[in-house]
C-alpha positions as CSV (number, residue, x, y, z in Angstrom):
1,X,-3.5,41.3,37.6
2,X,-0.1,40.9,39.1
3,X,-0.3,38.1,40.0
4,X,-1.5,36.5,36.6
5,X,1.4,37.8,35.1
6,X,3.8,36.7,37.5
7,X,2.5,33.4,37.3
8,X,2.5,33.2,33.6
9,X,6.0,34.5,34.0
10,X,6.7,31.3,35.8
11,X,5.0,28.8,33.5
12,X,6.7,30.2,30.7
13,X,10.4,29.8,32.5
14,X,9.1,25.7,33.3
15,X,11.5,23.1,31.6
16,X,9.3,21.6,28.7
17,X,8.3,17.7,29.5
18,X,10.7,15.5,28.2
19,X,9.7,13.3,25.1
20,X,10.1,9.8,25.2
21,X,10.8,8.9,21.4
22,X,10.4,4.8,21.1
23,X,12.5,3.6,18.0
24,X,9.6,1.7,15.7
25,X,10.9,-2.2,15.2
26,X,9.8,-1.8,11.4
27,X,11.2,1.1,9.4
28,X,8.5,2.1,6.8
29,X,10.1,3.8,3.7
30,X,8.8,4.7,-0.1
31,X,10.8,3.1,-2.6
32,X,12.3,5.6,-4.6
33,X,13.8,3.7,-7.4
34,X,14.2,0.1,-8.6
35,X,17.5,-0.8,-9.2
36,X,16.8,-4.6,-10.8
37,X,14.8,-7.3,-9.5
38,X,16.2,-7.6,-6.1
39,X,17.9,-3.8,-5.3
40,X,15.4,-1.0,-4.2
41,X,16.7,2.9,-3.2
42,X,15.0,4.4,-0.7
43,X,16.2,7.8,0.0
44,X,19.7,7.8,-0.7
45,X,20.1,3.9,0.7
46,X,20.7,1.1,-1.8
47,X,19.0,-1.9,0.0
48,X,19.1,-5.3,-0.9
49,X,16.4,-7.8,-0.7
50,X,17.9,-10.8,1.4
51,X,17.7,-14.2,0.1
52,X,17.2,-13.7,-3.7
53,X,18.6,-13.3,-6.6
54,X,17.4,-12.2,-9.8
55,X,19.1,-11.6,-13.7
56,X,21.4,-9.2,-14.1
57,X,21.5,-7.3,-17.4
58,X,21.8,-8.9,-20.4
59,X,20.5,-12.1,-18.5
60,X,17.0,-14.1,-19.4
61,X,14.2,-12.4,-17.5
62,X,16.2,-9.2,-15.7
63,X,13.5,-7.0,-17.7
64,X,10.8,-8.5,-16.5
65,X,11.7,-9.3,-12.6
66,X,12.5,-5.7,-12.8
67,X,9.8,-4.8,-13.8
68,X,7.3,-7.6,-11.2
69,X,9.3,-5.8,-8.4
70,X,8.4,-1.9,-9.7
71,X,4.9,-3.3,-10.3
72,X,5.0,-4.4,-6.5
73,X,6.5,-1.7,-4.5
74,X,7.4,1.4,-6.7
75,X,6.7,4.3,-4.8
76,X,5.1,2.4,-2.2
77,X,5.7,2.7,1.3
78,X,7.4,-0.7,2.4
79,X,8.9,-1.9,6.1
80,X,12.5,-2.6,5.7
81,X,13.2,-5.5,8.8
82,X,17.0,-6.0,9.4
83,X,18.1,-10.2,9.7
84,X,20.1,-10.8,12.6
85,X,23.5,-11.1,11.6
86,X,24.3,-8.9,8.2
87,X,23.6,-5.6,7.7
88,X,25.1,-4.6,4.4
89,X,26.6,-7.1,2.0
90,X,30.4,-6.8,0.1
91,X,28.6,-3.2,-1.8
92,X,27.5,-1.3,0.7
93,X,24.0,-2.3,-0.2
94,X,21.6,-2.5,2.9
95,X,20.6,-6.1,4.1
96,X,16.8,-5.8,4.2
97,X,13.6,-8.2,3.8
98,X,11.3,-5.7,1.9
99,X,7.5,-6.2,3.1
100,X,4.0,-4.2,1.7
101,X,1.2,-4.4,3.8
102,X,2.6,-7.9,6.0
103,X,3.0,-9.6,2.5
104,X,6.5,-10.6,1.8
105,X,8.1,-9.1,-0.8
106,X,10.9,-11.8,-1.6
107,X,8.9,-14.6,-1.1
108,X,6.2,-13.2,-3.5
109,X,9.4,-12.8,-6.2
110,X,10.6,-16.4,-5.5
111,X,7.0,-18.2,-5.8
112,X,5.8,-16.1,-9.2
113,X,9.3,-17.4,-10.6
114,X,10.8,-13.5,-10.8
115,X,13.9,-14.8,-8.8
116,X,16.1,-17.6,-7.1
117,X,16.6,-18.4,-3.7
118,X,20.0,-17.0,-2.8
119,X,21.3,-19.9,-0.3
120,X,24.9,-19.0,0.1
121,X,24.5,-16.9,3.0
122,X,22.1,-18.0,6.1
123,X,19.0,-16.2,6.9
124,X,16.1,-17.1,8.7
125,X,13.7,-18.0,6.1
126,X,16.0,-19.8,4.1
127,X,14.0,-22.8,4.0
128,X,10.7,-21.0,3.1
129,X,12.3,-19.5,0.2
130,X,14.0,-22.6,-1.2
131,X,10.6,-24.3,-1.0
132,X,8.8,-21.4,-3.2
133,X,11.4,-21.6,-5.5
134,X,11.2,-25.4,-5.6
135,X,7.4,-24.9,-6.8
136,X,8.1,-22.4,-9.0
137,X,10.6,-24.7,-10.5
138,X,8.0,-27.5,-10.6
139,X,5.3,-25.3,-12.0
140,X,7.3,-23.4,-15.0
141,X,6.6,-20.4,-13.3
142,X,8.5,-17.2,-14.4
143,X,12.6,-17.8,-15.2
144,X,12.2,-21.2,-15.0
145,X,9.5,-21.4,-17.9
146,X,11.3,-18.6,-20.2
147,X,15.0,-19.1,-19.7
């Protein structure tokens, strides 16, 4: 009996294993409020959908690609995935692309017509977004229908 106890003595006094704690690449948060068409909060971050741009108030259509995006991701948990050379633009705001489930969340506003490419600063879909937007255009889609 003395010896069980000394020998759960000695297990107790072991140094616990140490966790390895991998960072995830994608950083899944629920959006906690939409701000307009292309500015989400999650938690207490402000994060702003890179390359578009939607109406601000008292522009044509800022009700309604406010709304498209709160339809899309409102309360939904979404991956936030940094672009390689901004992190937060002239606000503060978070530099994120927002996807759902894979699906991108930007490139679904730009080809309904709920937003416009935003080319002034580089990013690595550029070229897929100004081409949804160009089809949009084409098609009447959204904004470009309506205002």
């Amino acid at each position: 009996m003395r010896l069980v106890v000394f020998l759960l003595f000695l297990t107790a006094c072991a140094p616990a294993p140490e966790l390895q704690l991998v960072p995830p690449t994608l950083h899944s948060a629920i959006v906690t409020r939409i701000v307009d068409g292309d500015t989400v909060v999650i938690g207490e971050e402000h994060v702003r959908i890179i390359g578009i741009d939607t109406p601000e108030k008292e522009e044509c259509y800022f009700d309604e690609a406010s709304e498209r995006l709160s339809q899309l991701i409102f309360e939904k948990s979404v991956e936030r995935i940094p672009e390689p050379t901004d992190n937060r633009d002239k606000y503060g705001r978070l530099l994120r692309y927002i996807e759902l489930s894979g699906e991108d969340i930007g490139l679904q506003m730009l080809k309904e017509g709920f937003a416009e490419n935003y080319p002034w600063f580089p990013h690595p879909r550029i070229e897929e977004y100004k081409e949804a937007e160009d089809e949009a255009k084409k098609e009447g889609r959204g904004l470009w229908g309506e205002c």
